[in-house]
N, C-alpha and C positions, 0 to 999 in steps of 0.2 A: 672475574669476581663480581657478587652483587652490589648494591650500590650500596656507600657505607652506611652503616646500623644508625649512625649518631647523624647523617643527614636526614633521615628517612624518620628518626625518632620509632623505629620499632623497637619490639619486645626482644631483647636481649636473647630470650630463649629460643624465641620463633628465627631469628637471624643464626645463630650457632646451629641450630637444626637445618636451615638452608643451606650453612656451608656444609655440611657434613652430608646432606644429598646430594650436594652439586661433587663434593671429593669421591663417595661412593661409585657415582657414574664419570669421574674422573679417572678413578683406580683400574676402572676395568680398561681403557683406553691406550693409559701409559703401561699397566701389562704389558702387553698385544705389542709394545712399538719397538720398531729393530734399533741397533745399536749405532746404526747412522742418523737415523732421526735424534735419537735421543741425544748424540753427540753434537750434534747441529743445534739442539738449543741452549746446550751448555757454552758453546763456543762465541751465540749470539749474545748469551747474559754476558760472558766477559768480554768481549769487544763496548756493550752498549756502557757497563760500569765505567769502563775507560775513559768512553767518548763523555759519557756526561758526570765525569769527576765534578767537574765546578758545580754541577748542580747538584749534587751529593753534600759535598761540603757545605755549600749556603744549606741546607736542610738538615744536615751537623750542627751548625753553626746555630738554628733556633733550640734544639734540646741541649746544644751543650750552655746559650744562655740562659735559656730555665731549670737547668741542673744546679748552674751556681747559684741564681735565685734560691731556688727550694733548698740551698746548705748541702746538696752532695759532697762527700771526701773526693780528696785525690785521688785514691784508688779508682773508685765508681766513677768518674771524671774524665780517665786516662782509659778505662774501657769502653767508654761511651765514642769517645773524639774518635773520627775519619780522616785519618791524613794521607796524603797522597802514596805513601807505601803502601797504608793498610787497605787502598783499592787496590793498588798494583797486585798486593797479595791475595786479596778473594781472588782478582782475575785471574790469578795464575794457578790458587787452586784447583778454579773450576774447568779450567784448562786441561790438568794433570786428571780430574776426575774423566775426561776424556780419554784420555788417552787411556786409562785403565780399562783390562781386560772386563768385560762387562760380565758379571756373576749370574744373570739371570736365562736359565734352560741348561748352563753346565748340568753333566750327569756325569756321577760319580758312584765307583762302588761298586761296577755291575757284578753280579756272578751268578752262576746256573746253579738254582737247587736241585735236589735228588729229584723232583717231579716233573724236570724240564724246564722250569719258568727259567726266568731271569728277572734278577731285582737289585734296582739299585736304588738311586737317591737323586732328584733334581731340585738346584736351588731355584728358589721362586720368590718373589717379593711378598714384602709383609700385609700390604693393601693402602691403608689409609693409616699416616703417622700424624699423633701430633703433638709440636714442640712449643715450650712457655720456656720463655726464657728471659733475662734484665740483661738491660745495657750494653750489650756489644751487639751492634747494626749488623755486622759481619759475619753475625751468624744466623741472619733471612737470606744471604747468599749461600755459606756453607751448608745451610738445611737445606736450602732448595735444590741444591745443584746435587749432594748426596742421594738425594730421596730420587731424584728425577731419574738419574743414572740407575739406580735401585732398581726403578718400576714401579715408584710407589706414589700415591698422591700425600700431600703433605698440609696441615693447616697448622699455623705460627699465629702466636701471639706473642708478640714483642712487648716490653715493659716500656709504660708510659711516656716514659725518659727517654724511650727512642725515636717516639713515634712517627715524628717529621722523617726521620733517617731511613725509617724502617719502610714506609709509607712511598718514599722515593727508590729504594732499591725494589721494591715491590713492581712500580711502574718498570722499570727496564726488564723484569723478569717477565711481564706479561706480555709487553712488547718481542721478546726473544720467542717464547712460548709459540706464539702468533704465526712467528714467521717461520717456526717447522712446522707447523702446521698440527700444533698439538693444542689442547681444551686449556684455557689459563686456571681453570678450576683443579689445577695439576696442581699446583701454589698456589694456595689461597693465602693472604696475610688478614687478620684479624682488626678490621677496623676502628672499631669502636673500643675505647681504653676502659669502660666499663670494667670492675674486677669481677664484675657478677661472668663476665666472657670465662673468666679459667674455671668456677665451678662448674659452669655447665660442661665443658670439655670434659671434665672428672669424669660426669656421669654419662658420656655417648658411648656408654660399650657395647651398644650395636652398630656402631658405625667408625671408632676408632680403633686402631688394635694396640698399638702400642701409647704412652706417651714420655716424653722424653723431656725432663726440667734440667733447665741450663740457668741458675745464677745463686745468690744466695740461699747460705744454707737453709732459714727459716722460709725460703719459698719451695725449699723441695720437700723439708720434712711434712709443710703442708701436703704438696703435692703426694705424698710418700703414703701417708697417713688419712688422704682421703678417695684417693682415684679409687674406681670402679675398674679403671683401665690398667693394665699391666703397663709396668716402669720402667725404664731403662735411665740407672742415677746413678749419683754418689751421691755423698752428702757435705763431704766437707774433703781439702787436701792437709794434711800435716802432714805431711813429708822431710824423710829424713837422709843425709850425708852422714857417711860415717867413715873418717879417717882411720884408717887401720895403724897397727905397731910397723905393718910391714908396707907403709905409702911411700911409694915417693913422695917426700913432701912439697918439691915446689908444682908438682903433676896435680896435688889435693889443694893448695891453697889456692889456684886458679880455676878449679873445680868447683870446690864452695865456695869461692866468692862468686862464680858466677850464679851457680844456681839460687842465691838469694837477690842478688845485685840486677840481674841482666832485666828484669822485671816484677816487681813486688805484687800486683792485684791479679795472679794468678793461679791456679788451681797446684801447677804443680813448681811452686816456687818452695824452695827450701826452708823451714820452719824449723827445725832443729838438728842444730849439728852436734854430732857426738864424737868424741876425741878420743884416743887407745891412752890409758894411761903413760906406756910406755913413749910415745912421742909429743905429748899435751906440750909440754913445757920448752920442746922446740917451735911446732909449729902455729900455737895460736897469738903467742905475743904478733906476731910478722899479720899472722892472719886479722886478727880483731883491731889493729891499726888500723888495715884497709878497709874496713866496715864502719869505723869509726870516721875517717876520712868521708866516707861516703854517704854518713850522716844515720847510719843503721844503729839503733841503740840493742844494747847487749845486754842479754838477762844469762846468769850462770849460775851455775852450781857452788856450792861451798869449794870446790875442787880448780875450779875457771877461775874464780875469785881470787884465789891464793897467785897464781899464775900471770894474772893481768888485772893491773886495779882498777880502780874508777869504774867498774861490770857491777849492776843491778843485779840482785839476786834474785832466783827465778825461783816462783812457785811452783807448787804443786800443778795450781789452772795452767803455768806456761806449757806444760808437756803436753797439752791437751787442747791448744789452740791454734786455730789458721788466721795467723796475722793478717794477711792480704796487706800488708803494712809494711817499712824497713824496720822490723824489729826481729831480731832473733836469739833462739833461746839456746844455752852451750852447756851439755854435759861432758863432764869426763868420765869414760867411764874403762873397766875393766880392761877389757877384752874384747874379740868377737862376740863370745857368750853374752856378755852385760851388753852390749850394742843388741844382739838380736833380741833377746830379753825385753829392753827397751820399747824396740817398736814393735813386739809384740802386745805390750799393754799399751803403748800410745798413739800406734801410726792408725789411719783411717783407710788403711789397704789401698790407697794411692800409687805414691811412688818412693821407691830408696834406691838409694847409691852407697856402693862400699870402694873405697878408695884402698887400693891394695894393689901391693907385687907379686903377694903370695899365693899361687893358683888354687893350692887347697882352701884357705879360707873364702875366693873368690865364689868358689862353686857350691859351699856350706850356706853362703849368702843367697845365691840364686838358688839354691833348694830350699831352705830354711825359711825366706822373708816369704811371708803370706801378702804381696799384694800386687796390684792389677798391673804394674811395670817394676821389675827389678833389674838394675843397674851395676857394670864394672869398670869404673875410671871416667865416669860420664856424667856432665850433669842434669839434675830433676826437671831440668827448662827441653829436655827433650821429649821428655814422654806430650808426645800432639802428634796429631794423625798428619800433618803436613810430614813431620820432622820422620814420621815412620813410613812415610811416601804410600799414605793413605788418598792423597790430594786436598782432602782435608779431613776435617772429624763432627760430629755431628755431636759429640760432647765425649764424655772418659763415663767407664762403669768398673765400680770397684764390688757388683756386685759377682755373684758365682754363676747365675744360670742365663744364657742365650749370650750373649756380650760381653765382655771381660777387656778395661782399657781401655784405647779411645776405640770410639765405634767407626769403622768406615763403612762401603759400600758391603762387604760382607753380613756385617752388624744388622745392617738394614734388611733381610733379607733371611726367608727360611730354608724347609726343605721337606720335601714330600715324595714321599715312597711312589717310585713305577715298577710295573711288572709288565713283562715281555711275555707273553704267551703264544702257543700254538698250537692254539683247541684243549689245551691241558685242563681236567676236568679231575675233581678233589678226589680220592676214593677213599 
């Protein structure tokens, strides 16, 4: 990588256009490179993450005490922090991303048309990605190690808040880089914390192809709303659990408990539960004790209400918010129909779970719910490209076209028509 922007005191613009030359002539490099090389650098980042935990941590440890200065929440707080599992877990992603069948030059598809050709389809990487993303350090490992596998070059901008973190896992990835003998300009990390760095990213669309925003919502609507570059986003997670008339209920009350409990400052943590009329009144007294126990405040419906007291009454805005918080919000509602109804006007095409015995409503579920993970008897904490033996995910898309869900090494990567000929000539 070049030397950084904020030592050098160059122009913001002229430095973001340096990396995006140095990725261009990146891009064409890691193409070209066979799937031992590429494995060999992936293997090298996670050993070096390993070996220099401690020095990760001390450099955690500066952005997670200027987080608390600058008044970050818990949420934002607990995504930021590097603890000794969540190295162990990059390393082991980038591990698994190894071992993964490598997508690029598969051909698929072949078949002979009337004129003799032959035509199928080969996947191919995308070129050059690039990712903006807040507070979690873990994902300058999970982008890099994606992309690289990919065949793609990749340039990162990390949020302020990470920068010590980011800056340091950076150094082992160049170091890795090096030692297969591949350009560090493969991963570039974005030095300078300038925010003037993500406009300009907006506008390289001759030199990015995609870009990919990972953290709060009002940094992607930006992102959403001004790139020049084609997006691969969501915008927010409400997701929802929905206990059916025909749950097991003690299979659904350790279900939703966990998928709001196991983690709160998460994409796909559970935001509203909705309860079959026909079982409310067994299973939420049991259930909203343990939430309560666990310090989760409870916003309900006029219906919740009646069933378990001391419950906040939930607005209109609860149906239609991502806590990232322990707060959750409980309807009662009908049926299946009122449940899918539901999150057809509120969910953000995330993730749902339907908690049932009954195989016909299971599958009405998984046809019916419009979004990027749907779920039977499972909780919302699994929708992650780890949990879907992606190796890791390079973030979730709840949109429709090219990626749908967490993105892994597929995501990253397209596909371009071959033809087989032999001398066949058009008449």
């Amino acid at each position: 990588m070049t030397a950084k922007a904020e030592v050098l005191k160059i122009n913001v613009k002229d430095y973001m256009q340096q990396l995006g030359v140095n990725a261009l002539a990146a891009a064409r490099v890691i193409s070209r490179a066979d799937t031992g090389q590429k494995n060999q650098a992936l293997f090298a980042i996670a050993d070096l993450l390993l070996a220099e935990a401690e020095q990760l941590q001390q450099a955690n440890t500066l952005d997670l005490q200027a987080g608390r200065e600058k008044g970050l929440d818990a949420a934002l707080l607990d995504r930021l922090e590097l603890t000794d599992a969540r190295i162990s877990a990059m390393a082991e992603g980038l591990r698994q991303i190894a071992v993964l069948e490598d997508p690029i030059g598969v051909i698929t598809d072949m078949a002979y048309r009337p004129s003799g050709i032959q035509v199928g389809k080969m996947r191919v990487p995308l070129g050059v990605i690039g990712i903006i993303y807040e507070s979690r350090p873990n994902v300058t490992a999970d982008a890099a190690g994606l992309c690289l596998k990919a065949g793609n070059a990749v340039i990162l901008r990390g949020g302020s808040e990470a920068s010590h973190s980011n800056q340091a896992i950076a150094a082992c990835i160049q170091r890795a880089l090096a030692s297969a003998g591949l350009p560090g300009e493969v991963v570039q990390v974005v030095a300078t914390t300038d925010r003037a760095a993500v406009g300009e990213m907006l506008r390289m669309q001759n030199i990015i192809d995609v870009i990919i925003p990972r953290g709060g919502k009002g940094l992607i609507e930006r992102i959403a709303n001004e790139s020049k570059v084609p997006v691969i986003k969501h915008l927010d997670g409400i997701c929802h659990v929905y206990i059916d008339a025909d749950a097991d209920l003690d299979k659904a009350i350790r279900v939703a408990f966990n998928a709001k409990t196991q983690r709160y400052g998460t994409c796909n943590t559970l935001e509203t539960l909705l309860v079959a009329q026909k079982v409310a009144a067994q299973v939420l007294p049991d259930l909203c004790k343990q939430y309560q126990d666990k310090g989760v405040e409870l916003r309900g419906c006029e219906r919740t209400q009646a069933i378990v007291s001391g419950i906040k009454s939930a607005t209109a805005e609860d149906w239609d918010t991502e806590y990232l918080a322990p707060i959750l919000s409980i309807r009662v509602v009908d049926g299946l129909d009122d449940a899918i109804d539901h999150i057809a006007v509120h969910s953000s095409q995330h993730t749902e779970s339907i908690i049932t015995e009954n195989y016909s409503h299971a599958r009405r579920f998984l046809r019916e719910v419009d979004s990027s993970s749907v779920m039977v008897n499972a909780s919302t904490r699994f929708a992650d490209g780890f949990e879907y033996g992606l190796g890791a995910e390079i973030g979730i898309s709840t949109d429709k076209l090219h990626a749908r869900g967490p993105v892994g090494l597929e995501g990253l990567t397209s596909q371009k028509y071959i033809v087989l000929g032999d001398g066949q000539i058009r008449k």
